[in-house]
N, CA, C and O of each residue as an XYZ file, in Angstrom:
668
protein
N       6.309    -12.005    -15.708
C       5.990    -11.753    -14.306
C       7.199    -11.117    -13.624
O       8.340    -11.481    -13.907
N       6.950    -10.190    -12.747
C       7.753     -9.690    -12.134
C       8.674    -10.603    -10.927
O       8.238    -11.738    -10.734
N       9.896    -10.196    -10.115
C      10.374    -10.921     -9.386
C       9.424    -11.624     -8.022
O       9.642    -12.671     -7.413
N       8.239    -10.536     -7.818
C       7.498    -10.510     -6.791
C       6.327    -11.692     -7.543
O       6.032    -11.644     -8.737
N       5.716    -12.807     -6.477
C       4.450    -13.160     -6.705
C       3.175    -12.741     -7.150
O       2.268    -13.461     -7.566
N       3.190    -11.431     -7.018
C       1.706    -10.577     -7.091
C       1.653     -9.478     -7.058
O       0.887     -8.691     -6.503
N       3.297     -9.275     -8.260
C       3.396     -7.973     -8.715
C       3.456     -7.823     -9.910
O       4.639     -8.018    -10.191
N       2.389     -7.377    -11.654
C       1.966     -7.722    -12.296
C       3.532     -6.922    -13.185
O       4.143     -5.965    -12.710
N       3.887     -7.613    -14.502
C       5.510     -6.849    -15.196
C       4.981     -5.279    -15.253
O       5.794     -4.478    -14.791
N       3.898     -4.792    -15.687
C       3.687     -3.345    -16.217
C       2.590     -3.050    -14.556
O       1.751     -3.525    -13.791
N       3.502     -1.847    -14.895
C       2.861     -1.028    -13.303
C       3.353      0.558    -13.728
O       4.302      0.984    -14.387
N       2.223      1.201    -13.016
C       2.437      2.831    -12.760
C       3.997      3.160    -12.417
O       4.388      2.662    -11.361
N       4.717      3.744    -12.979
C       5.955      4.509    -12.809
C       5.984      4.495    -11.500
O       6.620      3.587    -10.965
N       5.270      5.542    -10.626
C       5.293      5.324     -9.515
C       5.587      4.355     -8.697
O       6.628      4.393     -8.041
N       4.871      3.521     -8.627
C       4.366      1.717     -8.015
C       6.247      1.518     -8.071
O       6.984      1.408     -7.092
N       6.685      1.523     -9.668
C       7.825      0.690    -10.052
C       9.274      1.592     -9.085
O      10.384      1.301     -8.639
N       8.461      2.662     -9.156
C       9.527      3.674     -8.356
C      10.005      3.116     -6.440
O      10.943      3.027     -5.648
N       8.613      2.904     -6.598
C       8.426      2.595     -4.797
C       9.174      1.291     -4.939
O      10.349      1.219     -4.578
N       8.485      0.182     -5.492
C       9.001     -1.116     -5.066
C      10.910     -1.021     -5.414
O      11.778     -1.390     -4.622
N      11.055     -0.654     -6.270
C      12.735     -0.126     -6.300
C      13.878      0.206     -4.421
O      14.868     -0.223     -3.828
N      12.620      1.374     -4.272
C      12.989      1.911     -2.898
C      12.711      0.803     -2.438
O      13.675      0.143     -2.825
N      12.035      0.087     -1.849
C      11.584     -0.499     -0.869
C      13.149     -2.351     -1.166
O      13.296     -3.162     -0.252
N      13.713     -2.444     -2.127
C      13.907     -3.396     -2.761
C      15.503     -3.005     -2.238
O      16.372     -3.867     -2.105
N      15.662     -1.941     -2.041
C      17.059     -1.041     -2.507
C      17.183     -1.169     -0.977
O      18.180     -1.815     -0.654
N      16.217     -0.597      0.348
C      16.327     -0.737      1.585
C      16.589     -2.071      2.637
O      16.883     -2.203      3.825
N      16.313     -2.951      1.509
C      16.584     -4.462      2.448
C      18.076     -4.906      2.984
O      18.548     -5.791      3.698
N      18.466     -3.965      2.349
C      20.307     -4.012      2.936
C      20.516     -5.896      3.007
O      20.901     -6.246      4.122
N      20.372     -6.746      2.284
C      20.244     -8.178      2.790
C      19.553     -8.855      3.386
O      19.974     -9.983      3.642
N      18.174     -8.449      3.870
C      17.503     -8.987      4.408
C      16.548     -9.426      3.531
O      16.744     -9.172      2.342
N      15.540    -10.038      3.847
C      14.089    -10.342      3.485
C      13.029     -9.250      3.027
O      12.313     -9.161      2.029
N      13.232     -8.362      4.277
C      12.560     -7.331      4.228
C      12.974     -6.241      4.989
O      13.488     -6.481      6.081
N      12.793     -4.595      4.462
C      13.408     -3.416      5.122
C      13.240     -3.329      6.646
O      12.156     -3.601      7.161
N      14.183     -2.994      7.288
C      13.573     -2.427      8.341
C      12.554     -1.362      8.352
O      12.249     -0.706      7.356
N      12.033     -1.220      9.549
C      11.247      0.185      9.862
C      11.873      1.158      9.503
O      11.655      1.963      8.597
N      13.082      1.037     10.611
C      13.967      2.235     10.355
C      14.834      2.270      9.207
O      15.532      3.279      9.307
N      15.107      1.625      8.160
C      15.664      1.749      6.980
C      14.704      2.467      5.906
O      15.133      2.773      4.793
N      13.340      2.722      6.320
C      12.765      3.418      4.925
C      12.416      4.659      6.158
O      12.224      4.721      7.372
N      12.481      5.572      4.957
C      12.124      7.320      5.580
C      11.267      7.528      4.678
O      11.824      8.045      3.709
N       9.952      7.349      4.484
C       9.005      8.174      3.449
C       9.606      9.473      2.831
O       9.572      9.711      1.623
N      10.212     10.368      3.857
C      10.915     11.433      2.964
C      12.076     11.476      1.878
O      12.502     12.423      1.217
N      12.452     10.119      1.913
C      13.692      9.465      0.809
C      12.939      9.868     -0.165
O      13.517     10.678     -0.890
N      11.093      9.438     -0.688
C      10.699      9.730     -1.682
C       9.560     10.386     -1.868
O       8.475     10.133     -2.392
N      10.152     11.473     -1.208
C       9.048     12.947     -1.071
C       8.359     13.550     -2.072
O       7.276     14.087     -1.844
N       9.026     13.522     -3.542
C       7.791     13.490     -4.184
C       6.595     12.305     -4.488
O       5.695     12.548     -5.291
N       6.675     11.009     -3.770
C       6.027     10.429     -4.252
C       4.965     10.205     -2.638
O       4.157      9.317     -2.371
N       5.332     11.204     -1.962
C       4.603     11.190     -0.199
C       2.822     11.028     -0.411
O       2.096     10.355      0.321
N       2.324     11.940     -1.761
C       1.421     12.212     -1.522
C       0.610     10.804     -1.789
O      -0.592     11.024     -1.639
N       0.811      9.733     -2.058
C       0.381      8.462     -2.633
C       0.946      7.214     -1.360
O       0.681      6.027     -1.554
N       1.653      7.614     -0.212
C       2.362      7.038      0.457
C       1.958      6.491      1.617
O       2.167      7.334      2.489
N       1.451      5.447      2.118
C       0.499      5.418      3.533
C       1.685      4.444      3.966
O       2.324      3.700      3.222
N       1.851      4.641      5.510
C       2.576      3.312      6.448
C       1.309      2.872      7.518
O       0.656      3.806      7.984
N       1.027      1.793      7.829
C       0.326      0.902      8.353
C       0.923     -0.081      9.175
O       1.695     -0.959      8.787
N       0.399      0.173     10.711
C       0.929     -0.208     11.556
C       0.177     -1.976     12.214
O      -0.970     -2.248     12.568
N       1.180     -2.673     12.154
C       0.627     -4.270     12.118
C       0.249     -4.398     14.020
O       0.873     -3.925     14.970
N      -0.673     -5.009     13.992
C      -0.975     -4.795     16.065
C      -1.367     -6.168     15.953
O      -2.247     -6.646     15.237
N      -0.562     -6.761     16.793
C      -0.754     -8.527     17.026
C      -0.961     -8.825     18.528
O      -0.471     -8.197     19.466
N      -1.777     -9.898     18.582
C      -2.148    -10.475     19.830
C      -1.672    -11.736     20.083
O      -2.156    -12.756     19.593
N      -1.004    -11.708     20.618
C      -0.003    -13.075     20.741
C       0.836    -13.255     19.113
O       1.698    -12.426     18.820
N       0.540    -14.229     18.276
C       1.191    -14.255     17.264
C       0.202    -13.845     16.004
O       0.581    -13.935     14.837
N      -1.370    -13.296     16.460
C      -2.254    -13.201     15.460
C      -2.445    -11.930     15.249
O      -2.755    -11.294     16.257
N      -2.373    -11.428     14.405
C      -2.788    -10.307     13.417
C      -4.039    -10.135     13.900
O      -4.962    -10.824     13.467
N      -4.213     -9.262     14.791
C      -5.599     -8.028     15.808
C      -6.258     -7.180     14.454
O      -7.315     -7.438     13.877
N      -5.369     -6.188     14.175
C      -5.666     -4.960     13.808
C      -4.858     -4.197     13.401
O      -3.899     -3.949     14.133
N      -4.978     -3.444     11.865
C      -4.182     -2.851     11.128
C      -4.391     -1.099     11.563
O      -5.491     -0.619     11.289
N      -3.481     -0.302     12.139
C      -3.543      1.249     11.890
C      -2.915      1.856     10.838
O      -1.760      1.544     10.549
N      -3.469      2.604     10.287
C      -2.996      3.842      9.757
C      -2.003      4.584     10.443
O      -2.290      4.856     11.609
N      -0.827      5.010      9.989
C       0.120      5.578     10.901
C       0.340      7.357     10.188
O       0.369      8.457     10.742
N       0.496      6.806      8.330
C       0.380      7.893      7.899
C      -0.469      7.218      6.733
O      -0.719      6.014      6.667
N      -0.801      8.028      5.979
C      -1.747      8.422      4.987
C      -1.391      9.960      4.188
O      -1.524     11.046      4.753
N      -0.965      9.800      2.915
C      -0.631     10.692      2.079
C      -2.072     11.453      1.488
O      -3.185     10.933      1.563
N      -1.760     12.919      0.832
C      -2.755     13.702      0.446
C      -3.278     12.979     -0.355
O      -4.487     13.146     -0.191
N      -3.012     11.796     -1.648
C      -3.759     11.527     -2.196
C      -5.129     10.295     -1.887
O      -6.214      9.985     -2.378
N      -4.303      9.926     -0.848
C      -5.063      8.573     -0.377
C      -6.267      9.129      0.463
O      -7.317      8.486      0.483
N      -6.111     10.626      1.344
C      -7.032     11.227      1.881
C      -8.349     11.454      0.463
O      -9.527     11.099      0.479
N      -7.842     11.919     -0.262
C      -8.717     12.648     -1.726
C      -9.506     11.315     -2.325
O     -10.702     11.460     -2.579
N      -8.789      9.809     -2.600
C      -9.424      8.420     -2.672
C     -10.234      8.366     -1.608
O     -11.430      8.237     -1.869
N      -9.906      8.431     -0.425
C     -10.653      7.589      0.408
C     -11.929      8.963      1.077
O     -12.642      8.648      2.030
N     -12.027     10.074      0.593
C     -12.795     11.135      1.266
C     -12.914     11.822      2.980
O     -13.824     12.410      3.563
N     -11.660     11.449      3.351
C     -11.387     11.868      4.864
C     -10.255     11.419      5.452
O      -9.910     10.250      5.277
N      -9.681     12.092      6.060
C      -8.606     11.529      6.711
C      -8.538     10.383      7.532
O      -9.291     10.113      8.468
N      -7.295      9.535      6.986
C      -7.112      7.937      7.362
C      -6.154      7.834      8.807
O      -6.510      7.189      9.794
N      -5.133      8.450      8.727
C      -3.886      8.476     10.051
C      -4.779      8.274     11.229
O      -5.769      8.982     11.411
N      -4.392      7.206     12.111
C      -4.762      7.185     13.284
C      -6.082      6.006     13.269
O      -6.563      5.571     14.315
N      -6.522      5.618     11.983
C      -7.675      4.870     11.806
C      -7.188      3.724     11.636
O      -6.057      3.451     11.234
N      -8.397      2.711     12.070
C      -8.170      1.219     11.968
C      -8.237      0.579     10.418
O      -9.408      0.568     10.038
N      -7.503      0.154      9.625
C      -7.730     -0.577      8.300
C      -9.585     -0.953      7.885
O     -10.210     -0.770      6.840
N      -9.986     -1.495      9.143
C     -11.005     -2.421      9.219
C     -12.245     -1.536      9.706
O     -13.193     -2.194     10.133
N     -12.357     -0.415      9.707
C     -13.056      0.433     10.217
C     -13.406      1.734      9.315
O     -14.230      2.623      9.531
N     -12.264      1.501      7.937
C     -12.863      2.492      7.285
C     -12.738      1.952      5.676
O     -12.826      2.702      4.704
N     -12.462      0.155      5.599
C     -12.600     -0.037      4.504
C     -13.689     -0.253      4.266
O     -14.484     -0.382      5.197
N     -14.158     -0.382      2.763
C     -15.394     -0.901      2.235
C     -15.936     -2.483      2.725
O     -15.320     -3.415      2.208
N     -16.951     -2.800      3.604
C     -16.934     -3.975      4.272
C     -17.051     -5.486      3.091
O     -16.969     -6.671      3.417
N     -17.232     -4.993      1.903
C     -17.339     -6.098      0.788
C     -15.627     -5.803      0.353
O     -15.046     -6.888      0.393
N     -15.043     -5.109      0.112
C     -13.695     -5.448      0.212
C     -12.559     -5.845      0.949
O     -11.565     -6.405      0.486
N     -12.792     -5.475      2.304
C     -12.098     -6.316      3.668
C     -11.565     -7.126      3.862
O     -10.477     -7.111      4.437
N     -12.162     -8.145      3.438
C     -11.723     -9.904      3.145
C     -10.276     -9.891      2.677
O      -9.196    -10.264      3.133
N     -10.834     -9.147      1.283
C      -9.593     -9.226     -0.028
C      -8.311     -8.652      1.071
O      -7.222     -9.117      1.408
N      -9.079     -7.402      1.413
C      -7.603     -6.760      1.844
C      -6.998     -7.465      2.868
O      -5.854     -7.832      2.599
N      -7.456     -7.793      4.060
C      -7.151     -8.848      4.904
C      -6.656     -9.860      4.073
O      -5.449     -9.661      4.215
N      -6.757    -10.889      3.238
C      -6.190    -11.676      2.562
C      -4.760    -11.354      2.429
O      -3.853    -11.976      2.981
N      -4.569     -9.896      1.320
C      -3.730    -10.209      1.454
C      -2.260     -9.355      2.560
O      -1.037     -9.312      2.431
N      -3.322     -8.754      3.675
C      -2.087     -8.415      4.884
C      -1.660     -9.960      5.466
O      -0.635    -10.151      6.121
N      -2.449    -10.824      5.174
C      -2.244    -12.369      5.881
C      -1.070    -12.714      5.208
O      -0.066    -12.882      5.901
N      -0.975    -12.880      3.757
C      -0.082    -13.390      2.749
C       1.531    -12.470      2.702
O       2.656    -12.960      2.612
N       1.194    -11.208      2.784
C       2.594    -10.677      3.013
C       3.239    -10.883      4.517
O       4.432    -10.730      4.779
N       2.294    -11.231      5.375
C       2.765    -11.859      6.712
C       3.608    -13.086      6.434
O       4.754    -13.269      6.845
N       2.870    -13.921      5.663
C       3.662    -15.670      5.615
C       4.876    -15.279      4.564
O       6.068    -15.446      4.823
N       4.294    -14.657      3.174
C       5.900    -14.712      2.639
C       6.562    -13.451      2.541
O       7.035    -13.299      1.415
N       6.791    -12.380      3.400
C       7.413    -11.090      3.438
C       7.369    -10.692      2.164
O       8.505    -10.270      1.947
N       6.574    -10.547      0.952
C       7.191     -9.964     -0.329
C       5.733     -9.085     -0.402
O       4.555     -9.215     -0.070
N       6.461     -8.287     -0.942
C       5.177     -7.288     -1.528
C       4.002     -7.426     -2.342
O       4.157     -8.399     -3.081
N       2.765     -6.801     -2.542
C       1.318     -7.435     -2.997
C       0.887     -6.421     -3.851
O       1.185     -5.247     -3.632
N       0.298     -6.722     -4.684
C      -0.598     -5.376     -5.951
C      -2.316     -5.517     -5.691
O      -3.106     -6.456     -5.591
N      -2.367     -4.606     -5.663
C      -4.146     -4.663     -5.922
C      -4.552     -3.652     -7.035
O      -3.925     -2.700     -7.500
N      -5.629     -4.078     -7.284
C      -6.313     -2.814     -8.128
C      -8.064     -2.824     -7.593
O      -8.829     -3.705     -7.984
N      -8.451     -1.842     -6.773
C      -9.196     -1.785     -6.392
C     -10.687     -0.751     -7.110
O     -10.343      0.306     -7.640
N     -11.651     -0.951     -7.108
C     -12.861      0.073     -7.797
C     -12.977      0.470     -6.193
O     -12.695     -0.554     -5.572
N     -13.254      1.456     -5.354
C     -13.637      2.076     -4.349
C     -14.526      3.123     -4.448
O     -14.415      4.100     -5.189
N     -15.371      2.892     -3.706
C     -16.204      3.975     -3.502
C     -16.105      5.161     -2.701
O     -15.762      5.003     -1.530
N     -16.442      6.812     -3.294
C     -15.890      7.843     -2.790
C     -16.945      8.809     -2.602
O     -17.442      9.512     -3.482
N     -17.420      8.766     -0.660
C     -18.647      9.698     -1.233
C     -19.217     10.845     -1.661
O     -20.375     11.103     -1.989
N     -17.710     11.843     -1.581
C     -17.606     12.462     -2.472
C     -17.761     12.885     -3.860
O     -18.177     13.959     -4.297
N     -17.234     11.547     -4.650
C     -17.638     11.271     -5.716
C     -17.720      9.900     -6.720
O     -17.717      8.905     -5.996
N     -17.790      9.553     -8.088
C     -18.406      8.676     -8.118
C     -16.652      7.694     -7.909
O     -15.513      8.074     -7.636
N     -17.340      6.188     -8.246
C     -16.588      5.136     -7.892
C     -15.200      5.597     -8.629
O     -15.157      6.335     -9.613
N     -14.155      5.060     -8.010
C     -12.988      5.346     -9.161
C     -11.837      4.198     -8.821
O     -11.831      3.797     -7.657
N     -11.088      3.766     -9.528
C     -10.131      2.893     -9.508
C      -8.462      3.158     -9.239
O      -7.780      3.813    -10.026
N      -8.108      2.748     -8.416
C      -6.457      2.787     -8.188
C      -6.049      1.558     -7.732
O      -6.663      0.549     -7.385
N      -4.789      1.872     -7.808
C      -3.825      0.581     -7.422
C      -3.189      0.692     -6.674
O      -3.259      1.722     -6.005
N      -2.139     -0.385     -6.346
C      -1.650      0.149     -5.197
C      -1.012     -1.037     -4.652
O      -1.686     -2.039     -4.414
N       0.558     -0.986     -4.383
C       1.456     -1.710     -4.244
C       1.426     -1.539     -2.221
O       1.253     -0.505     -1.575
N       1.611     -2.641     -1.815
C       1.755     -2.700     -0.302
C       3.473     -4.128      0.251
O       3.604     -5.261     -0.211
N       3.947     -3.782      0.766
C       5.483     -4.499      1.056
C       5.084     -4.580      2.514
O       4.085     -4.132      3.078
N       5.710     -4.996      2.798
C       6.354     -5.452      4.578
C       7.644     -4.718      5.079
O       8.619     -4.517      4.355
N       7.558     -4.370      6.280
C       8.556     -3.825      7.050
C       8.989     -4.192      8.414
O       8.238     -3.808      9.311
N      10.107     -4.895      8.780
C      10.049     -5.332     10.175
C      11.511     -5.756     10.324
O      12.426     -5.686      9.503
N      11.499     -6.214     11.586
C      13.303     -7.058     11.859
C      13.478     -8.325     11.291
O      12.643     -9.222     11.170
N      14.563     -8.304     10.981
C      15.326     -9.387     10.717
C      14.315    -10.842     11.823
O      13.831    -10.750     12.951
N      14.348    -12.042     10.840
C      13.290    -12.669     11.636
C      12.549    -12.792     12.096
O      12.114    -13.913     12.360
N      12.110    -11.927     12.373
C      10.555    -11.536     13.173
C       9.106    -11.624     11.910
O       9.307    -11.695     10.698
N       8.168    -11.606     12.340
C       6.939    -11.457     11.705
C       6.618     -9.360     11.646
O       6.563     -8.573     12.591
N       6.467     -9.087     10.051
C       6.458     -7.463      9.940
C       6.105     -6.984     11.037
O       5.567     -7.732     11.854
N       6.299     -5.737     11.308
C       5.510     -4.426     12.172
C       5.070     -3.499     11.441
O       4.495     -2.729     12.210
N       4.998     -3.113     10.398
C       4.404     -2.508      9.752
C       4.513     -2.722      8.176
O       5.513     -3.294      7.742
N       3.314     -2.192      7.126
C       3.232     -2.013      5.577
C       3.636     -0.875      5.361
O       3.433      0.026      6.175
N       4.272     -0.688      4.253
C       4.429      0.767      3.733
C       3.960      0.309      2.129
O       4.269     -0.718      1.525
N       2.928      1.690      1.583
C       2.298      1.419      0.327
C       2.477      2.800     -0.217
O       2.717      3.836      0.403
N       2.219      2.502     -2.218
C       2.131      3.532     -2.753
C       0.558      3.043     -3.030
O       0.053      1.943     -2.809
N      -0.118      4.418     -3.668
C      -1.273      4.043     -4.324
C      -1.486      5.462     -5.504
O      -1.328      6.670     -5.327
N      -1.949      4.585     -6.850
C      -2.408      5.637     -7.295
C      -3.298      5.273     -7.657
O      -3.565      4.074     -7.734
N      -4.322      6.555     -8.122
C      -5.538      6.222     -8.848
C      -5.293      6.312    -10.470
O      -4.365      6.965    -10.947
N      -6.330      5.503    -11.333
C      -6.195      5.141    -12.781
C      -7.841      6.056    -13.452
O      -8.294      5.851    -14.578
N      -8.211      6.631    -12.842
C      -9.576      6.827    -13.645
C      -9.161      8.232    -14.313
O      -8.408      8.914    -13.619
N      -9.459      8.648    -15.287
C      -9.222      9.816    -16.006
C      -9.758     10.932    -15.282
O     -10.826     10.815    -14.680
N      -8.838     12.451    -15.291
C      -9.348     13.475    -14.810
C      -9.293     13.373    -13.247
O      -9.845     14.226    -12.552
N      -8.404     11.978    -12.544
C      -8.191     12.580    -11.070
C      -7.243     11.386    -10.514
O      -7.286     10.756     -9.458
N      -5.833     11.277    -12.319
C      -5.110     10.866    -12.014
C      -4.144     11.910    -11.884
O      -4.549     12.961    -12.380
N      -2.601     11.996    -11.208
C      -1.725     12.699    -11.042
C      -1.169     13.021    -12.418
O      -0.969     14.213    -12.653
N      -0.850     11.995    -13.503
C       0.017     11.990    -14.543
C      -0.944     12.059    -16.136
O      -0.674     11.268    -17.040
N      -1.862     12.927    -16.257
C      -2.746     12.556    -17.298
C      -1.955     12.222    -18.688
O      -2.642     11.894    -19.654
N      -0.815     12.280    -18.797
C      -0.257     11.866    -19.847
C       0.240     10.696    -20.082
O       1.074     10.473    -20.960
N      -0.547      9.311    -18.809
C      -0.356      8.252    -18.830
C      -2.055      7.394    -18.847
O      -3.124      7.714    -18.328
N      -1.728      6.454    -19.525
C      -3.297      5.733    -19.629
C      -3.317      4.090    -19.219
O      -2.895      3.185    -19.938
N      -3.875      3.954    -17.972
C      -3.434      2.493    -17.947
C      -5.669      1.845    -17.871
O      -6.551      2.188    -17.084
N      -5.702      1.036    -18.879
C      -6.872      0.108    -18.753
C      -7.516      0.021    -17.205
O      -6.991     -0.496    -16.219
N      -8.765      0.660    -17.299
C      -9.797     -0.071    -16.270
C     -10.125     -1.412    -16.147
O     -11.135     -1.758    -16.758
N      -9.631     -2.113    -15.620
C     -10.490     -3.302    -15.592
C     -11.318     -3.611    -14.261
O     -12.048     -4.600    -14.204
């Protein structure tokens, strides 16, 4: 198992690339600041890159935005995400999960893995993954996620010279 709770030892190059950055930015803290990560630090990996903006009502978790959304996550998800609510353009049978776990990186600041099947109506179902961390001040409860995601289904992954199991 990796250092993280619910970050599995073997992960996409990528994924392992990001959580590095994101690991490398905590300067001593818990978790990066906002302003300590620049998505452009890892510009080739932008196109897989979404930040997600945390909106709380008193001390409760309201509503997740989209702040950015990378080209590939547009091409997964079939339309542009920036500016959209989490909860408004996920799949409503997956929601829960995902809410689950924006709740859980709230209580213990560490980063989360998913591997999701999503539906694209573009085209048919396809699978990616996709690492999500926390970003915020020192003590405080996050202000925002920053995530990589890639997809795993053959023929509309980035790296076809890598093969990781559908499950």
């Amino acid at each position: 198992m990796s250092k993280f709770q619910q970050i599995p030892d073997e992960l996409h190059p990528d994924l392992v690339e990001f959580l590095e950055y994101w690991w490398a930015k905590r300067a001593g803290n818990r978790i990066p600041t906002r302003n300590a990560v620049n998505p452009a630090d890892i510009q080739h990996l932008l196109s897989g890159i979404c930040l997600l903006e945390l909106l709380y009502h008193d001390e409760t978790l309201e509503r997740v935005r989209f702040k950015l959304a990378g080209t590939e996550i547009y091409r997964m998800a079939g339309r542009e995400l920036t500016g959209h609510y989490v909860d408004d353009v996920a799949p409503a049978e997956l929601y829960g999960e995902i809410e689950a776990q924006f709740l859980w990186m709230i209580k213990t600041m560490e980063p989360t893995y998913r591997r999701f099947r999503w539906p694209n109506p573009a085209r048919s179902e396809f699978v990616y993954e996709r690492v999500l961390a926390p970003l915020g001040e020192p003590d405080m409860k996050p202000s925002h996620f920053i995530g990589m995601h890639v997809t795993t289904c053959p023929g509309y992954y980035r790296d076809p010279g890598l093969e990781f199991p559908v499950a």
